[in-house]
C-alpha positions in Angstrom: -63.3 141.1 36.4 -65.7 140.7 33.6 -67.5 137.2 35.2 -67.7 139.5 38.6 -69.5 142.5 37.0 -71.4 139.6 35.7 -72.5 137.9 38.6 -72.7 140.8 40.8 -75.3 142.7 38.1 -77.1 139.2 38.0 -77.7 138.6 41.9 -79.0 142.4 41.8 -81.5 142.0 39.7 -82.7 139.1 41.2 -83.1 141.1 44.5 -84.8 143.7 42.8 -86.9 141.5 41.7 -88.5 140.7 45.3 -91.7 142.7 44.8 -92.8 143.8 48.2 -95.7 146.1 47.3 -96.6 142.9 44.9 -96.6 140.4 47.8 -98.1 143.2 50.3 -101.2 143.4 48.0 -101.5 139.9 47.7 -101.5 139.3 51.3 -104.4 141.9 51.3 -105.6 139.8 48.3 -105.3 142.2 45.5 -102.7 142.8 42.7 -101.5 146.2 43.8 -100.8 147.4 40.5 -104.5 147.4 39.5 -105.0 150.1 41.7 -104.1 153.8 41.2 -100.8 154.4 39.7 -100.2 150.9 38.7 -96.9 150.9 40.2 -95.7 148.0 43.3 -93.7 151.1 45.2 -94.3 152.2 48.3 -96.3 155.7 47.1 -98.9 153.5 45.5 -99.3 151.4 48.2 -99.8 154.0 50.9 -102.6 155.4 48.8 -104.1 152.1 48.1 -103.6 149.5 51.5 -102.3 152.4 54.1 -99.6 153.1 56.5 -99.0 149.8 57.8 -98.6 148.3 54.0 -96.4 151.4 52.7 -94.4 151.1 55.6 -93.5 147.3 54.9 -93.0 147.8 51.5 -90.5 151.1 52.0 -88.1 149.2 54.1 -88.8 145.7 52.3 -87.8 147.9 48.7 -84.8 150.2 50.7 -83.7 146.5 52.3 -83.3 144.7 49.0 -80.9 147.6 48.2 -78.7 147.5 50.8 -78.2 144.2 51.1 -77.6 143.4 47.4 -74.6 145.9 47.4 -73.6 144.8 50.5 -73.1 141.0 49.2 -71.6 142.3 46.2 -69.2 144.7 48.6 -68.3 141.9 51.4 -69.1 138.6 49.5 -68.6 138.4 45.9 -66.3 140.7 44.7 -63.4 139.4 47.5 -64.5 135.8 46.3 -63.2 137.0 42.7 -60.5 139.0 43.9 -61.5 141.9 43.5 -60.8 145.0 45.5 -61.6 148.3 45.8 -63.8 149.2 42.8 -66.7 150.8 44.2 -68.3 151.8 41.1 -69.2 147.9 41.6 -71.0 148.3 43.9 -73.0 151.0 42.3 -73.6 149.0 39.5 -74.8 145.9 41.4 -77.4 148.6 42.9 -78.6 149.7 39.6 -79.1 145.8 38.6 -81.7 145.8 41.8 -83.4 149.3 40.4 -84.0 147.6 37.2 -85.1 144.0 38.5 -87.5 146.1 41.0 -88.7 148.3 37.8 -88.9 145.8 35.7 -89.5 142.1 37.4 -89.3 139.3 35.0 -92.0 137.1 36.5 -94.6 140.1 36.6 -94.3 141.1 32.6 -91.6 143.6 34.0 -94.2 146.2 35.5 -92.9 146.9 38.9 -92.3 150.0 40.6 -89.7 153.4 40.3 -87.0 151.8 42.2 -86.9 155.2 44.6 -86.8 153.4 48.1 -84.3 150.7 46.4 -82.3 153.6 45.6 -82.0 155.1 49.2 -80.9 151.5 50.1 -78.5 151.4 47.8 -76.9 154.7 48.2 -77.1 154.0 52.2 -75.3 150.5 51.5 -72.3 152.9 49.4 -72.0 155.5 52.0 -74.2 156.0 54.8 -73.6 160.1 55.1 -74.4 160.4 51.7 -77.5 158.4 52.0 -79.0 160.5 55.1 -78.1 163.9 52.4 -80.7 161.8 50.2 -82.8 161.1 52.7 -82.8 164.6 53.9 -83.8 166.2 50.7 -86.4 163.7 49.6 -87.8 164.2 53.2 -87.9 168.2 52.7 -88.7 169.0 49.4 -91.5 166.0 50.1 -93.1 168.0 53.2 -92.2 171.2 51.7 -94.6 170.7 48.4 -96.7 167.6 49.2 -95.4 166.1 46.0 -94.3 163.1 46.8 -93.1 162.7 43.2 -90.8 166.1 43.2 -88.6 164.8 46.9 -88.2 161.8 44.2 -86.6 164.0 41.6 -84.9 166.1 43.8 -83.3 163.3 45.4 -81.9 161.2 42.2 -81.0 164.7 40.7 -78.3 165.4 43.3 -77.0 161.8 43.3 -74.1 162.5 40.9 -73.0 165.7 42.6 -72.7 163.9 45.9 -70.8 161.3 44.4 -68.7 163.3 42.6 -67.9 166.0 46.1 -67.2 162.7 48.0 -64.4 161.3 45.4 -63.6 164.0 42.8 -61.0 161.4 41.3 -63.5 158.7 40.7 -65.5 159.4 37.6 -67.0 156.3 37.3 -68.6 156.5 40.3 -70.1 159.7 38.7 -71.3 158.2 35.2 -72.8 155.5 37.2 -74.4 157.8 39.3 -75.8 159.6 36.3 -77.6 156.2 34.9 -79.5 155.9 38.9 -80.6 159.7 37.8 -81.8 159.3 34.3 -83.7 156.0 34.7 -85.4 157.7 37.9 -86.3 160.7 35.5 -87.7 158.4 32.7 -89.5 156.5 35.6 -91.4 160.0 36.7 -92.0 161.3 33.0 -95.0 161.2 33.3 -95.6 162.6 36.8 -93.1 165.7 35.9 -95.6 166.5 33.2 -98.7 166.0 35.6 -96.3 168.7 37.4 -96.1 171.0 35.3 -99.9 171.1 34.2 -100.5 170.8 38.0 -102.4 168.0 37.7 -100.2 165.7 40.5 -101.5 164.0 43.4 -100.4 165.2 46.5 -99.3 163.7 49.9 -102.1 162.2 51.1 -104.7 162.4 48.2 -106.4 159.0 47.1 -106.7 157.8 43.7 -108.3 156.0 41.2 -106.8 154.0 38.0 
């Protein structure tokens, strides 16, 4: 069981490390993290490259998500035996938040894993990832703070879990770690919030 958590929090990390706001800036010849927030995610890239680019690097981000839980979920865990642990799968999910936050071959500045998150949620339970989707999507056109649909989002992540399997407590604490690394992540945009200083939806910036 041990080797599997292993292995399965290894392979995530190395998905998460697959920059795609990185490799979407380099295409376009530029080191996207020089630019505005400094971060590789998909907010910094719409502000910096466009539609086109934040688009790619939304479902490039969301895809390395889903796919990493999905390999642990059909692939690795049966190959070890093990069955029906889905707080595994959750935890193979956070390994891809971190290598996407913090990427070893890029001095581990990356981006604030929010888009990984959706994938991996979406790879655990589809209805629970459209309720993500759904408030992220609201409270984001609601406010024009792309940063507080973020928040929102990661803050009802252990409820959900917790309403969908009340037995499973796990699943909740693990749940709880998505949520508090996202909040660290935004620290500094939920004081920027707070002294109304954030950048809206659609408002460029400079570093």
């Amino acid at each position: 069981m041990v080797v599997c958590i292993v292995v399965c929090m290894i392979v995530g990390y190395l998905f998460g490390c697959i920059q795609t706001g990185y490799i979407v800036g380099r295409v376009n010849k530029i080191d996207i993290r020089d630019y505005g927030s400094g971060n590789s995610g998909t907010t910094n890239t719409l502000r910096t490259l466009g539609k086109t680019a934040a688009i790619i690097t939304f479902l490039g981000d969301a895809a390395k998500g889903l796919e990493a839980v999905n390999l642990a979920r059909y692939v690795i865990m049966p190959a070890f035996g093990v069955e029906g642990e889905s707080y595994l799968w959750l935890l193979t999910g956070f390994a891809v938040v971190l290598g996407h936050n913090f990427p070893f071959y890029l001095g581990f500045k990356g981006g604030k894993g929010i888009a990984t998150t959706g994938g991996v949620i979406f790879a655990f339970h589809w209805q629970l990832g459209l309720i993500c989707a759904a408030v992220f999507l609201i409270i984001t056109i609601i406010s024009k703070y792309v940063s507080l649909g973020s928040i929102c989002m990661v803050l009802i992540i252990p409820f959900i879990l917790y309403f969908n399997n009340p037995q499973d407590w796990k699943l909740v604490v693990v749940g709880c770690i998505f949520t508090a690394m996202a909040i660290w992540r935004h620290r500094a945009n939920i004081v920027r919030l707070m002294n109304g200083t954030e950048n809206k939806l659609g408002q460029k910036v400079k570093r």
